[in-house]
LUMTOR-835977 format. One record per residue (C-alpha): x, y, z; residue in one letter. Coordinates in steps of 0.05 Angstrom, whole numbers, plus 32768, in hexadecimal, padded with zeros to 4 digits. Example, Ala and Ser with C-alpha at 12.3 -4.5 7.8 and 13.67 -1.06 7.14 Angstrom:
<recs>
80F67FA6809CA;81117FEB808FS;
</recs>
This chain:
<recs>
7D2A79BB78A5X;7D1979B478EFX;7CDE79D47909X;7CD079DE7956X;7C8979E57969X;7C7179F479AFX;7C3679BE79B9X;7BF679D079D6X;7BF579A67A23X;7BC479987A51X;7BBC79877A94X;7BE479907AD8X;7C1879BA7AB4X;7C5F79C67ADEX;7C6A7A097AF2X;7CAD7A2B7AD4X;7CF47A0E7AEFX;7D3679FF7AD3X;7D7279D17AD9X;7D3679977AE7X;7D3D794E7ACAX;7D1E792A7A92X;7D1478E97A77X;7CEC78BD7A4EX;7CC7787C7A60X;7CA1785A7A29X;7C6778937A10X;7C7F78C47A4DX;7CAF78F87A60X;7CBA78FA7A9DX;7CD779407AC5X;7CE6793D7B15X;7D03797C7B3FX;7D3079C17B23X;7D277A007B3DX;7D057A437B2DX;7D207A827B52X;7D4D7A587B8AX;7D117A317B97X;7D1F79E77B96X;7CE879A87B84X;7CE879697B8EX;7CA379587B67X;7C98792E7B25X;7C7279407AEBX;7C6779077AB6X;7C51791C7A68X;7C2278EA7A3CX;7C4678FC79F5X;7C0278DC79D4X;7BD5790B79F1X;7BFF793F7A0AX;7BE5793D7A50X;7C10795A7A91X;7C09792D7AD2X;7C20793A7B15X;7C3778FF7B2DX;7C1F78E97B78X;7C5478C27B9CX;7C4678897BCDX;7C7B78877BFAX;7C5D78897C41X;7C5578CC7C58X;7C8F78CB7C97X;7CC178B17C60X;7CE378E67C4DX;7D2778C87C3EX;7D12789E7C04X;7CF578DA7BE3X;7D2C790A7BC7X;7D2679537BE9X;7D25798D7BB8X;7D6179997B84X;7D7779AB7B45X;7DB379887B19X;7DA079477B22X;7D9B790E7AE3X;7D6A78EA7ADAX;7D6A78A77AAFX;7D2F78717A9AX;7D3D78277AA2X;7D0D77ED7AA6X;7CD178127AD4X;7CFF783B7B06X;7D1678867AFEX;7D65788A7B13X;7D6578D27B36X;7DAC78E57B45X;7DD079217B5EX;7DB779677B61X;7DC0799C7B94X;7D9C79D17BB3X;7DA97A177BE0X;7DC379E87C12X;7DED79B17BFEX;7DF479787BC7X;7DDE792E7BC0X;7E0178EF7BA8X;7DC878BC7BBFX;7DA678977B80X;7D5C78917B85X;7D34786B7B60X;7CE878767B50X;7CBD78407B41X;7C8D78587B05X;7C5A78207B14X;7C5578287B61X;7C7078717B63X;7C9178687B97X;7CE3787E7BA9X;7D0F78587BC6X;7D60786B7BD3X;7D8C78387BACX;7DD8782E7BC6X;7E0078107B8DX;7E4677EB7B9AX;7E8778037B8BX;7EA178547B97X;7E7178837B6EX;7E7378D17B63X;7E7779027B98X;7E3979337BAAX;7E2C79547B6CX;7E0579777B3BX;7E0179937AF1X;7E2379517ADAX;7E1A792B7A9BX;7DF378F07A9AX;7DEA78C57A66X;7DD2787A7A4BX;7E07785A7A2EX;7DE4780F7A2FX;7DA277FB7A44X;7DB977FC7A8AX;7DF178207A92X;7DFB78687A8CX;7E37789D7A97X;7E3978D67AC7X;7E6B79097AB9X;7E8579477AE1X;7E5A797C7B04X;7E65799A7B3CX;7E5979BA7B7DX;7E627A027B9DX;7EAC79F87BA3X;7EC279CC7B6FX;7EB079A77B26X;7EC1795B7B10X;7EDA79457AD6X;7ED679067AF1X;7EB478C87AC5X;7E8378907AEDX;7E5D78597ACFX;7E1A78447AF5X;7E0177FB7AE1X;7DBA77FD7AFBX;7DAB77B37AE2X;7DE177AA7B21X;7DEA77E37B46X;7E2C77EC7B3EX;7E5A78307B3FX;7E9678247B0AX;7EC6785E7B07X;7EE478647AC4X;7F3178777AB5X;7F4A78A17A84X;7F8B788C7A5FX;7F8C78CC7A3FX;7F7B791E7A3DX;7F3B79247A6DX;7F0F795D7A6CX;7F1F799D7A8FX;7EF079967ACEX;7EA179B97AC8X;7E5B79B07ACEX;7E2679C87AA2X;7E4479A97A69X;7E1879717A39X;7E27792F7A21X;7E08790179F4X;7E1C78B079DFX;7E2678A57994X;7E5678707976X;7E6C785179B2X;7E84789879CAX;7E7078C67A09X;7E6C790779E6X;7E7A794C7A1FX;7E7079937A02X;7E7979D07A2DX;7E6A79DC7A72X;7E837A147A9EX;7EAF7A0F7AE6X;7EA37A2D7B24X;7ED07A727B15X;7EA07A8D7ADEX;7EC57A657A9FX;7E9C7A467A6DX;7EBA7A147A3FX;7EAE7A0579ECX;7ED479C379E8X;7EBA797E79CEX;7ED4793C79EFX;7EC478F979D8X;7ED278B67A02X;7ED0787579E7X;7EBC78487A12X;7EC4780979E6X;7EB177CB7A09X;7E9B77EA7A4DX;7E5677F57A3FX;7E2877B67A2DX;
</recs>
């Protein structure tokens, strides 16, 4: 049987906030921006699983840089590889990103990365997830006018955009939805569209040799 139990923290604790991103980096977790009540961050918490300790984390871009450091938003994906934090997407009261950023755990510092190849549109709410050590899949989301159900790999050994075809069915467009990797397969489950529908289907993809 599973049992949940809410663990006693310490430290610089983040205040409350929603649709944020998360990942995990040898011993840490790592959580960067989301929104509470239509207000938007941009700031990075880090948690030490072994003793349970919150951390603001400091970042040491210079202070007039401001375009290496992601403004405020919600909806982006986060993924772990090597010592960098991929930040993509996300969106806030005033528009949506496509930029990838990368944060350097060691230096914390940000810098904007600009892959090859054609990669998603300005988005948010997508799926993201690993499918390699290096590679991982973003799938759908959306903006204030329309949702994706469009399917991009992102090689960050490389930095490479690969758009990936369907030969069959695809999705019904959305964002919100989840996905996981098992098997081989992108696994999508729900997700909503822009006109108030929500969806209850399960897709799986099988990528077969794409991933490495």
């Amino acid at each position: 049987m599973l049992t949940l139990t809410r663990l006693e923290v310490t430290g610089e604790i983040p205040n409350k906030r929603a649709a944020h991103a998360m990942a995990v980096h040898e011993r840490a977790i790592w959580v960067f921006g989301g929104n509470c009540d239509l207000q938007f961050f941009n700031d990075m918490y880090t948690f030490d699983t072994v003793g349970r300790t919150w951390s603001r984390v400091t970042y040491t871009n210079d202070s007039g840089d401001t375009e290496s450091v992601p403004s405020p938003r919600a909806g982006q994906s986060m993924e772990s590889f090597e010592h960098f934090l991929a930040v993509f997407g996300g969106g806030n009261r005033a528009q949506f990103f496509g930029e990838l950023y990368f944060f350097d755990i060691d230096s914390r510092k940000w810098e904007v990365k600009t892959p090859k190849g054609r990669g998603p549109s300005q988005r948010a709410g997508h799926s993201s997830v690993k499918i390699s050590g290096s590679q991982c899949c973003i799938f759908g989301g959306g903006d204030l006018v329309n949702v994706f159900n469009d399917c991009f790999i992102l090689d960050l050994s490389v930095l490479v955009w690969i758009q990936v075809r369907s030969a069959s069915k695809v999705p019904i467009a959305r964002a919100g939805h989840s996905g996981c990797y098992y098997n081989g397969a992108l696994i999508v489950f729900g997700g909503g569209d822009v006109w108030g529908s929500l969806f209850s289907d399960l897709y799986t993809a099988d990528f077969g040799t794409t991933s490495k």
